[in-house]
N, C-alpha and C positions, 0 to 999 in steps of 0.2 A: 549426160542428162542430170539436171539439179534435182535435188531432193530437197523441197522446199514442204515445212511443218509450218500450219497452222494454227494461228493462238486469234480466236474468236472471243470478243468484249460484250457484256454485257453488265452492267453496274461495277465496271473498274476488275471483272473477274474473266478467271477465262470459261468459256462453254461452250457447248454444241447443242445445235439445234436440231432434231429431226424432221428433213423435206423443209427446211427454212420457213418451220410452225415456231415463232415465238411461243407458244403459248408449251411446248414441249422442248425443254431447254434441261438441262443436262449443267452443274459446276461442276468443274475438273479442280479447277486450285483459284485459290482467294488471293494470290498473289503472281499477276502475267513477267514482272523481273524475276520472279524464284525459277518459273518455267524457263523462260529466253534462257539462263545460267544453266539452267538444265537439258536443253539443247545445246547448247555453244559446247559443254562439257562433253559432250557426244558425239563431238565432230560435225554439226549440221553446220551450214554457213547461210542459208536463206531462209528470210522469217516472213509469212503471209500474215499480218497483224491487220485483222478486221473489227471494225467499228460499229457494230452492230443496232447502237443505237444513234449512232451518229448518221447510221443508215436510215434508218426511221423516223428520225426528226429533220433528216434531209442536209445535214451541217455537221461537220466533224466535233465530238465532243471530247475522244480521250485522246488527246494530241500530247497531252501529260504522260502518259504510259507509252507513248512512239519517242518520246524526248530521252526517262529514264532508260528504254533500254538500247535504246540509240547511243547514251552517256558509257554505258555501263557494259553494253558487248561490242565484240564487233559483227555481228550480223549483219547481211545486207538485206533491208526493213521491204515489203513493198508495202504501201497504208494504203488501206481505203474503208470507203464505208461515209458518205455523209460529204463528197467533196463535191459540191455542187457549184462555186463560186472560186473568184480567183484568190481572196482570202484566205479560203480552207487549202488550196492546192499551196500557198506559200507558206501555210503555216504545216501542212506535212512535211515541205523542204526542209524548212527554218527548223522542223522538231529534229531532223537527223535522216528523215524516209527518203530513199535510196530512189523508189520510184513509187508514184502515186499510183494508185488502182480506182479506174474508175470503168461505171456502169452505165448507173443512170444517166445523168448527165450527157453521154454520149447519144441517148436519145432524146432526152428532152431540148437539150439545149447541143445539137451539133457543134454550132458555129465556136464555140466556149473550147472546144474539144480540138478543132481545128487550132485555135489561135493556143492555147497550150501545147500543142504539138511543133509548131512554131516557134514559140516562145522557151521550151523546155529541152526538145528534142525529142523524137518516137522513143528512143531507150530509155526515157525516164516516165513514159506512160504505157504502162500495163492494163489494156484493157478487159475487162471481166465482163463476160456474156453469159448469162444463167440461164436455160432455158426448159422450159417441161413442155410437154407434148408441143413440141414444137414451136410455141412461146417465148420472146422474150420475156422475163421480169424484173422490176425494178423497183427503186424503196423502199429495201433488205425483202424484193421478194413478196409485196405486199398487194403488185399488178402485176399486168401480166398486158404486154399488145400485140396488136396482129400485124407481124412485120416478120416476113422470111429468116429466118437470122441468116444464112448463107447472102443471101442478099444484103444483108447490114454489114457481113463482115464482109463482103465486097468494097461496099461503100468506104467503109472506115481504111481497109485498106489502100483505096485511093486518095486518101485522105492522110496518109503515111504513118497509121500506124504499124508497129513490128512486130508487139510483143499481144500476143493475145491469152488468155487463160477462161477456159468453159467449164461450167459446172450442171449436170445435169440432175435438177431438185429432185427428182424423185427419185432420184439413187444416193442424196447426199446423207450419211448420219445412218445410214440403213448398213453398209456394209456389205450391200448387196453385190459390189465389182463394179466397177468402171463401164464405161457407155463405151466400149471398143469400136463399135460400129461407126458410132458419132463423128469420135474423136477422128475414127480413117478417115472417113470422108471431107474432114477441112483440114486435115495435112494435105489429100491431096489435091486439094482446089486453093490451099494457100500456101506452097513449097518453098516459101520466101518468108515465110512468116516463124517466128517465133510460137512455137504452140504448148501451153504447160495443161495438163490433165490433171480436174479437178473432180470431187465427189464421187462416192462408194468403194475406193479404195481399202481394202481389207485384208490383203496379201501381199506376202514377196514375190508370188508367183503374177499377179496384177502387176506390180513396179517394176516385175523384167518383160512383161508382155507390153507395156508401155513404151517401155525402153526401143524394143524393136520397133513398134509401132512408129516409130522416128519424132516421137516428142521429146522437148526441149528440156521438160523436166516437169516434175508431179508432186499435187499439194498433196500433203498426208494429214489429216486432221486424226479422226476419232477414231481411226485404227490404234493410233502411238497410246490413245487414253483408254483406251479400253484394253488393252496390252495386246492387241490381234499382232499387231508389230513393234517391235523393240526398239527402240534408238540403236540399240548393239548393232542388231542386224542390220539396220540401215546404213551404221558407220562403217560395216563388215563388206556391204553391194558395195559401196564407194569406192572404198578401199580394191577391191578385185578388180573391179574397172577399172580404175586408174591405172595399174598393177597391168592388165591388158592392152590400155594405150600405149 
């Protein structure tokens, strides 16, 4: 399972928002390359680099800060946040992003999501399903529509995507633990899929209960910033696991 940390943009910094409330935002560090260094130095190799405002204004804006740490580690990037056009999706590539993360778009504009999937391959798109009380939401979280998501990841599925990533807003930022229940029920209606667990992670005991749960691998945001979880200890599961393979 990857242990993939999240570094969340807003005005060129990194932060956390609580229940994806702009208006409740959190800085962690004024500089997202001093972080990346500061993972990479801890053994993490997957970086979830979200565009917060590039979400909200519907167009990638810090494609500048996927370049420099793209230049400058080696992390494998996935970007999203704002990739609504073919533009934005080749200027993730072109910045260094390993795979694009997209949401919206997937519902607004299907057909865009298909020919990228084509054009790119499933492995280089990462889909992000956010959902609360059973709600999709879209444009960083700003709507919300009435569409099954078991049924949308159906869809998308037949549609060839692989890699999926779900975040349940109302557990995200809170700490509150992970949506175990959730998360069960689309490993086992999507056994083929790729599935990384996202939102209220706040233990080690969470990131091994994941683990079995049979995801592919789990963002850690505002645990690592709020010190609930250590880099240590995260380099420390890696390491035993691997040690157990």
């Amino acid at each position: 399972m990857d242990i993939i940390v999240a570094i969340d943009l807003i005005d060129g910094k990194c932060v956390r928002l609580i229940q994806g409330d702009f208006k409740r935002k959190k800085i962690y560090n004024n500089n997202p390359l001093e972080m990346a260094f500061l993972l990479e130095n801890h053994g993490i190799s997957r970086l979830h680099l979200v565009d917060l405002d590039g979400a909200k204004k519907g167009k990638v804006i810090h494609w500048k800060i996927l370049e420099k740490i793209a230049k400058h580690t080696h992390l494998i990037i996935d970007f999203g946040g704002g990739i609504h056009s073919e533009e934005d999706i080749r200027t993730v590539f072109e910045s260094g992003g390993h795979m694009a993360t997209v949401g919206s778009v997937a519902v607004q504009k299907p057909f865009l999501l298909k020919e990228w999937i084509y054009t790119y391959g499933g492995d280089k798109i990462l889909l992000g399903i956010d959902v609360k009380n059973n709600k999709i939401a879209i444009n960083g979280w700003t709507k919300f529509i009435e569409f099954p998501f078991l049924d949308f990841l159906q869809e998308k599925s037949n549609h060839g995507v692989k890699k999926i990533f779900c975040t349940d807003i109302s557990r995200d930022g809170v700490l509150s633990g992970p949506s175990f229940i959730l998360y069960k029920k689309i490993i086992e209606k999507f056994p083929d899929i790729e599935f990384i667990a996202s939102g209220g992670i706040s233990t080690m005991d969470d990131v091994d209960k994941l683990f079995n749960l049979g995801c592919s691998g789990v963002i850690v945001g505002k645990a690592i910033y709020e010190n609930k979880i250590s880099l240590s200890h995260l380099k420390n599961w890696k390491k035993k696991r691997n040690n157990n393979n």
